[in-house]
ZAMARGU-4260 file (C-alpha; in steps of 0.2 Angstrom, whole numbers, plus 5000, padded with zeros to 4 digits):
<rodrens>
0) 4988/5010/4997 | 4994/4998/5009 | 4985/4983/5021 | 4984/4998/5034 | 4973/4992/5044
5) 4983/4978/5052 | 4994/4994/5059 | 4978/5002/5066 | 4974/4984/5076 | 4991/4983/5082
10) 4994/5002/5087 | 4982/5008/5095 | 4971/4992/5101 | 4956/4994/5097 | 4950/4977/5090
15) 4949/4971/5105 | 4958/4994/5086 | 4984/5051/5000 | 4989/5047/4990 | 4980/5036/4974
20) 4990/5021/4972 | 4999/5022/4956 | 4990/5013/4940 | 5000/4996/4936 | 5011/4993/4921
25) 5006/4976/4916 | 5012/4975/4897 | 5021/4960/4893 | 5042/4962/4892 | 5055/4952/4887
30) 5055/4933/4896 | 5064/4931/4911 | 5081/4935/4907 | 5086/4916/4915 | 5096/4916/4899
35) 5109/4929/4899 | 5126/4923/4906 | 5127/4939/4917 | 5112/4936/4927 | 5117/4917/4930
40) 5126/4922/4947 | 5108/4928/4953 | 5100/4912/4950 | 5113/4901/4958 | 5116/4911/4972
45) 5115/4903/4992 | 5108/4914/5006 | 5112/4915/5021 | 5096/4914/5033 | 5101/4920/5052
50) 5093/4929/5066 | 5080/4943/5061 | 5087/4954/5074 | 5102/4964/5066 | 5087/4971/5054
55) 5077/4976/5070 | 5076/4996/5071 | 5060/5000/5083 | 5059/4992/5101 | 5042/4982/5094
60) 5053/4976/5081 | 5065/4972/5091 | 5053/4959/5102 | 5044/4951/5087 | 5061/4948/5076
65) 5067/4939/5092 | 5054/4926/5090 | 5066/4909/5086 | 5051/4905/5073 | 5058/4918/5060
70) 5077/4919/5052 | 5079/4931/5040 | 5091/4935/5025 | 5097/4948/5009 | 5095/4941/4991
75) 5106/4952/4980 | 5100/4958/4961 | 5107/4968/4948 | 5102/4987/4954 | 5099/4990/4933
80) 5095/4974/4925 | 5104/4982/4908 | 5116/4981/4918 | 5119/4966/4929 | 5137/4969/4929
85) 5137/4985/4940 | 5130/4991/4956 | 5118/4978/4965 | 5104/4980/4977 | 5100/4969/4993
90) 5082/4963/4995 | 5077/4957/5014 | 5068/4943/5015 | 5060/4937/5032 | 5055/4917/5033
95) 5042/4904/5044 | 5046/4887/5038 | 5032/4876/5037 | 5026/4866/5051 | 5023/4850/5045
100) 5040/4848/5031 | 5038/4832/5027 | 5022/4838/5017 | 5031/4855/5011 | 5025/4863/4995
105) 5036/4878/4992 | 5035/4895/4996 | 5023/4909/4999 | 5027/4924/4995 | 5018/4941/5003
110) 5017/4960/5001 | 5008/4971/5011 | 5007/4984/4997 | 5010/5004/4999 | 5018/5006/4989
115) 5033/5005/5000 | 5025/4994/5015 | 5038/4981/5021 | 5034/4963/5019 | 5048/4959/5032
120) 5037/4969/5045 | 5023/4962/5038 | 5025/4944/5038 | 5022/4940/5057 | 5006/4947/5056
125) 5004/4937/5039 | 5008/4921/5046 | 5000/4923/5063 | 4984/4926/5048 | 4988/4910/5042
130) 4992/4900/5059 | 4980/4888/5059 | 4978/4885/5042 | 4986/4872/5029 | 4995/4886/5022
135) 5005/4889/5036 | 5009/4870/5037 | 5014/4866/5020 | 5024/4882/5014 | 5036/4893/5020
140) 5031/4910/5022 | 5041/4924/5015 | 5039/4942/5019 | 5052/4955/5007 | 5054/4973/5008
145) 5055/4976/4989 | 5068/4986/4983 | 5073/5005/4991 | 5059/4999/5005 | 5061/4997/5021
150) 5077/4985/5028 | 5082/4984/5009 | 5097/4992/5003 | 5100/5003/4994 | 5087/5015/5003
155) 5076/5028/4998 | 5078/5041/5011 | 5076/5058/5005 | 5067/5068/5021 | 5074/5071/5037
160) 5061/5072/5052 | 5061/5089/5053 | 5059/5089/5036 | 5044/5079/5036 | 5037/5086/5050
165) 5038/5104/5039 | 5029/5095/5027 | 5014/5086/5037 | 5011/5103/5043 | 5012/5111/5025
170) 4992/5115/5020 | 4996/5119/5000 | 4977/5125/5002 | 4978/5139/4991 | 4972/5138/4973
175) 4978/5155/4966 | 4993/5158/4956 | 5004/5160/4972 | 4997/5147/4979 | 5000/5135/4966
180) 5019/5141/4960 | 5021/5139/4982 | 5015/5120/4980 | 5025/5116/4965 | 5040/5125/4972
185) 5041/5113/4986 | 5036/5097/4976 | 5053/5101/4964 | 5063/5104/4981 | 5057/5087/4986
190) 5060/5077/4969 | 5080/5087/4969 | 5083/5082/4987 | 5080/5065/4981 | 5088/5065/4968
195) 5105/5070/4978 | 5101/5060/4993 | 5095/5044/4985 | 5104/5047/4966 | 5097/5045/4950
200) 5103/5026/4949 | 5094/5021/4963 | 5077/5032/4957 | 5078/5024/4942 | 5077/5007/4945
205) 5062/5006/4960 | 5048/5003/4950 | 5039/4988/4949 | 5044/4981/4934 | 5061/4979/4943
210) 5054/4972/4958 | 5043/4957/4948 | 5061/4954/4941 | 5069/4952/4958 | 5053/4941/4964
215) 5059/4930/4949 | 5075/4927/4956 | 5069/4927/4974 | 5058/4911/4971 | 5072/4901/4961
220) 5085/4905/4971 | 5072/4898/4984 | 5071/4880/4975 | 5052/4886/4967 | 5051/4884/4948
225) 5034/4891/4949 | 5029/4906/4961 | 5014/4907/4973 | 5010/4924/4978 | 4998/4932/4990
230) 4997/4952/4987 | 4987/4967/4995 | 4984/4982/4988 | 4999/4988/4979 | 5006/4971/4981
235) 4992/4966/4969 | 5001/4976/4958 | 5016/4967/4960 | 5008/4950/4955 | 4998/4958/4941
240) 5016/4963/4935 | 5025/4946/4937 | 5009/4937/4930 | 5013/4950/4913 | 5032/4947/4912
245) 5034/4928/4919 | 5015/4918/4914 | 5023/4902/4914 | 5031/4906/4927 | 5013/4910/4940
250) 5008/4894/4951 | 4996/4903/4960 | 4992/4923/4964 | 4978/4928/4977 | 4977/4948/4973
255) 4966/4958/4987 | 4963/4976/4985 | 4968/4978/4968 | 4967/4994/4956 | 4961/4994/4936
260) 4979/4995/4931 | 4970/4999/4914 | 4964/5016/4921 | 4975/5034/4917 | 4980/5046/4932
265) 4966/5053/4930 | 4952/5042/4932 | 4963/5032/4945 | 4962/5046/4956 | 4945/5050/4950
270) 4939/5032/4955 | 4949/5034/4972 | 4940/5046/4976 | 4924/5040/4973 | 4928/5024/4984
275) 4934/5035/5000 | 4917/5046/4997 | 4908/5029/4999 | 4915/5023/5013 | 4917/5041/5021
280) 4897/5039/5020 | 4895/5023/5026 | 4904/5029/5043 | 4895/5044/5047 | 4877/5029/5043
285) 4885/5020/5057 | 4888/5037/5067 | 4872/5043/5065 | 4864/5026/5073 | 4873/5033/5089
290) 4871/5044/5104 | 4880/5059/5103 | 4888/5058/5085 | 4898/5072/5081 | 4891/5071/5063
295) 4877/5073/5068 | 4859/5062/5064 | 4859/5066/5046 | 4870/5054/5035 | 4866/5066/5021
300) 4874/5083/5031 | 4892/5073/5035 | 4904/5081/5023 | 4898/5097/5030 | 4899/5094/5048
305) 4916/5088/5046 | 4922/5101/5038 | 4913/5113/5051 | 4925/5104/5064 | 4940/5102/5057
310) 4943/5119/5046 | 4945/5131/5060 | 4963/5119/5064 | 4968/5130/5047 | 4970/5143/5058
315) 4970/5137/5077 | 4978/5119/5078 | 4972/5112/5096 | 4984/5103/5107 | 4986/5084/5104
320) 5000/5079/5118 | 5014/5087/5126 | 5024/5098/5115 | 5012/5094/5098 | 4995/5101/5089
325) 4983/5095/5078 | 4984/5106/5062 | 4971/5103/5047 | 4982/5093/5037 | 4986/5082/5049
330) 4968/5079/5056 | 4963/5075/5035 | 4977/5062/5035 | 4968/5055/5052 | 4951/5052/5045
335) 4958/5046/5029 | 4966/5034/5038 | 4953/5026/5050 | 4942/5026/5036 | 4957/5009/5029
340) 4945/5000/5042 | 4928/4997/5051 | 4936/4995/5065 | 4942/5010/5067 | 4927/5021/5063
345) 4923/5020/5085 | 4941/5029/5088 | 4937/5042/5073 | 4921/5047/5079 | 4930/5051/5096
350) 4945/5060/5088 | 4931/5071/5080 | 4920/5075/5095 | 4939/5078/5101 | 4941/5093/5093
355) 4925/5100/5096 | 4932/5100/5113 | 4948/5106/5111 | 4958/5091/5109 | 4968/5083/5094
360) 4973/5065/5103 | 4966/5053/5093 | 4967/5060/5074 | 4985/5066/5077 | 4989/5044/5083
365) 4980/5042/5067 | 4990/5051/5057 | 5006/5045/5064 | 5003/5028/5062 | 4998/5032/5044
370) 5014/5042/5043 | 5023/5028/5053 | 5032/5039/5065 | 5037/5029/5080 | 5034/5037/5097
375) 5052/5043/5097 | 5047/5054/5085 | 5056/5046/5068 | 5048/5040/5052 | 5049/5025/5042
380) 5054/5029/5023 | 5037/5020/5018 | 5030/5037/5011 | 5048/5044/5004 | 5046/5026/4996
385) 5028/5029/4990 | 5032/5045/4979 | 5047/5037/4972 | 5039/5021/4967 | 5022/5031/4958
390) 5035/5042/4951 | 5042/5030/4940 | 5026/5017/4941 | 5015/5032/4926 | 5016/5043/4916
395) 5015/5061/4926 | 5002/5073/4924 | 5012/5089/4917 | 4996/5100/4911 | 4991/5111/4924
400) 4973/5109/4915 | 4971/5092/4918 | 4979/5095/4935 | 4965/5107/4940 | 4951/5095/4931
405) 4958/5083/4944 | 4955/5093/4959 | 4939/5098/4953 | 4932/5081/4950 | 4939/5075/4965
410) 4934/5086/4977 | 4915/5083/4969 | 4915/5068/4970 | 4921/5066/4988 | 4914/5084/4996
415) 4920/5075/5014 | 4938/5084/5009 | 4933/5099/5002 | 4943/5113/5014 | 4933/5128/5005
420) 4946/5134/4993 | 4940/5127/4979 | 4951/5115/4965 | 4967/5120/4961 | 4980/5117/4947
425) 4995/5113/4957 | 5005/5098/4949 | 5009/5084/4958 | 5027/5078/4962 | 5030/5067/4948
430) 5027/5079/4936 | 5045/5086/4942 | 5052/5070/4947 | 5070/5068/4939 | 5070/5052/4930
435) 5057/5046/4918 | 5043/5033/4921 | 5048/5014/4916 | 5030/5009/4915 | 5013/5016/4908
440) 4994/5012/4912 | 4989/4997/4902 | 4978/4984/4906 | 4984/4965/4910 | 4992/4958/4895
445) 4997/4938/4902 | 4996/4925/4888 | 4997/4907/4894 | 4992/4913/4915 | 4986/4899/4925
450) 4969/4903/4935 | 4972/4913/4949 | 4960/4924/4961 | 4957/4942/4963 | 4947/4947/4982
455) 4938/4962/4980 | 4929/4971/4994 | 4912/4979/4992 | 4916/4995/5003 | 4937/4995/5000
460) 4937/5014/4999 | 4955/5013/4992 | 4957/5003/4981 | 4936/5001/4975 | 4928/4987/4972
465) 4925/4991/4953 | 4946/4991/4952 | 4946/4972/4957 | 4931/4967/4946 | 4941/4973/4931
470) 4957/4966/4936 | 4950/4951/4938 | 4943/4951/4920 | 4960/4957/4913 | 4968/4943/4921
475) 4956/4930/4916 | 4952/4927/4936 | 4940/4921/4948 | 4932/4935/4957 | 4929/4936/4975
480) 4917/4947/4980 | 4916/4950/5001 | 4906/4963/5008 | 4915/4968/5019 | 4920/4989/5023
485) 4940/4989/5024 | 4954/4989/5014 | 4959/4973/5009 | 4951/4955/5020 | 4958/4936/5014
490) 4968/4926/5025 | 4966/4940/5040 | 4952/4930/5050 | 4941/4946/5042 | 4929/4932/5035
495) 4929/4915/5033 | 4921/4911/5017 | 4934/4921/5007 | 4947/4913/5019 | 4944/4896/5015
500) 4943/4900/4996 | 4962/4906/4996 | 4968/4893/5007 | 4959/4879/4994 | 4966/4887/4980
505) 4985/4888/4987 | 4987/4871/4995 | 4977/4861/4982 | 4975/4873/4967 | 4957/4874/4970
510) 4945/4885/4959 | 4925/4888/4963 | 4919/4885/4946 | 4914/4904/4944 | 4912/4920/4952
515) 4909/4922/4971 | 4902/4932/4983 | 4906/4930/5003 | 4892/4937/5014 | 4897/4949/5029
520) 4905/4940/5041 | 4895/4946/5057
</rodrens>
């Protein structure tokens, strides 16, 4: 999913800290349409950078958007590029200049991933990645919410809180007949309150193929003729989507925490799963070598033992703070998320031994920083904005069959997740989402792509390390290997060797020879 653990460092301080991401469409379509008189206006268009502040909507925002380093900004495109006539969309843009302009190269461009992360929100913790580095002094750093995200316009907002608060508390455990028309019931209502609230215009038009179109613009407009990228998780998709439409277009892309975009929905979740089991094992190693671990001393026995916590909150949330419980759903979404990073695992292991005790503090912060609900209790529309993006990103599963062979594989693969009600044939929202998909699973097809790099991390438990080995041979890249347990680790001052390979490669266009592998950085 998205570069999550840089919310867990800042949220809950303790550094000092569900979704499958959709497979990527990567087939090559018609060259940049630079050519076609009605997109011209895009192309020549001046922007307006001015204070970030008027985009501020949380009081942490509000303090970091102040900060004289950044301006900010709105690039219009076409809202249907068959159309470019009609109804347009506004992209926000958030900018460092370079520190040293006299040396400037261009521009960076960044996306944390999701999809539906903002790159405006991202960028300060981006650049403050890069700070010290000849990146930071020889390009402008760019940050963009991609279209329907974040400060972006128009927006996909189709949840009230209470509405998503209904649905974070939602089980959709039960496998039988009921159960299933239940869960698909809801996931129609979902996909129709979209499709009123947002319109089937806007739905249309958010996949990525639309959002590597507006990057082309973005970085013209911007006075680059060549774009140089840096992407995380599902903004690896992004890049691997511009590298397949625009080629000659790439100066450089760094891609961290990429999928297979050669892989089906089934084996994408399939593989998912797998990676989360990994790492899910991997903590309860480092619990185990620890006095009182709530998993117990036995690696081997820590699927069961969390399940023997955290089931009995189907049936008995505990309290978590004044007014709110701790329910199963929300305690899954908890560990899930602490598992994006190492980091986190010391905060996981005592929001477990928590609800041995009663208690639901620290899996229910985790799941609200993963939901981003701010303490006043509203959301961001990152995950409204992750649905409709995967929705139109693949082809849906409609069989129920294969839905069920899903769950089943899943759920044996990664037994940490197993509730106890067994696999279930429940289809997913996008098979009754109401507009088609504009892309389909296919592997990198890029004729004429410069060298670029693709960091992969050996215990990334969303997006696994097996995804970014075979992007990188689709794409023709070097391969970064970095052992390293989170999701996603270049330019983050996670490890040095693989931080000092990107910054190479950006600045001076710099390529190891071959394949490489960064040793834990202790």
């Amino acid at each position: 999913m998205r570069i999550f653990w840089r919310a867990l460092c800042a949220s809950l301080s303790i550094l000092a800290v569900g979704a499958a991401p959709a497979p990527a469409t990567v087939r090559p379509v018609a060259a940049a349409a630079t050519g076609d008189p009605a997109l011209a206006p895009y192309y020549t268009q001046r922007l307006n950078w001015g204070s970030c502040t008027p985009l501020a909507d949380t009081d942490e925002d509000r303090v970091t958007f102040a900060d004289p380093r950044f301006d900010c900004t709105f690039l219009t495109v076409p809202l249907d590029y068959a159309h470019p006539d009609g109804r347009q969309a506004k992209i926000a843009m958030m900018r460092v200049k370079a520190t040293d302009p006299a040396r400037r190269i261009g521009t960076v461009f960044t996306d944390p991933g999701g999809p539906g992360g903002s790159g405006v929100e991202f960028l300060p913790r981006f650049a403050d990645g890069v700070r010290d580095t000849a990146v930071a002094q020889r390009f402008d750093l760019v940050g963009f919410d991609p279209r329907g995200v974040g400060k972006s316009t128009p927006t996909i907002d189709c949840s009230t809180t209470a509405e998503i608060d209904a649905e974070r508390a939602d089980l959709d455990l039960d496998p039988s007949p009921e159960g299933v028309a239940q869960t698909e019931a809801e996931n129609r209502e979902f996909a129709r309150r979209c499709a009123d609230r947002v319109g089937l215009d806007v739905l249309a038009n958010v996949g990525t193929r639309d959002v590597a179109r507006d990057l082309h613009i973005a970085h013209r407009v911007l006075g680059d003729d060549r774009l140089t990228y840096v992407g995380y998780s599902y903004g690896t998709r992004i890049g691997a989507e511009y590298a397949a439409q625009f080629p000659a277009d790439v100066r450089a892309l760094v891609l961290d925490g990429a999928i297979d975009p050669s892989l089906g929905p089934v084996e994408s979740r399939v593989t998912q799963s797998r990676g989360f089991q990994r790492t899910f094992d991997n903590f309860a190693a480092a619990c185990a070598e620890q006095s009182g671990c709530p998993l117990g001393s036995d690696p081997a026995k820590a699927s069961a033992r969390l399940q023997e916590i955290l089931r009995p909150l189907i049936d008995e949330p505990v309290p978590a703070e004044p007014g709110r419980v701790l329910g199963y759903t929300d305690a899954m979404t908890g560990v899930f998320a602490a598992l994006y990073s190492e980091a986190a695992w010391g905060f996981l292991a005592q929001g477990i031994a928590q609800v041995e005790q009663g208690r639901g503090t620290n899996l229910l912060r985790l799941a609200d920083i993963y939901y981003e609900r701010d303490p006043k209790g509203d959301y961001s529309n990152l995950l409204e904005a992750f649905q409709a993006i995967n929705c139109v990103d693949s082809e849906p599963v409609t069989d129920p069959e294969t839905a069920l062979l899903i769950s089943a594989e899943s759920l044996r693969l990664a037994p940490f997740t197993d509730a106890g009600f067994g696999p279930s044939a429940a289809r997913e929202l996008c098979a009754f989402w109401p507009v088609p998909p504009t892309s389909k699973a296919g592997p990198v097809v890029a004729p004429g792509l410069p060298p670029t790099i693709v960091v992969s991390s050996t215990g990334d438990p969303a997006t696994p390390y097996e995804d970014g080995v075979a992007l990188a041979r689709q794409m023709g890249a070097r391969l970064v290997s970095v052992e390293h347990d989170s999701h996603t680790v270049v330019l983050q001052k996670a490890n040095a060797c693989a931080d000092e390979i990107a910054v190479r490669y950006l600045v001076d266009l710099q390529l190891p020879e071959g394949d490489v592998t960064c040793a834990r950085q202790r």
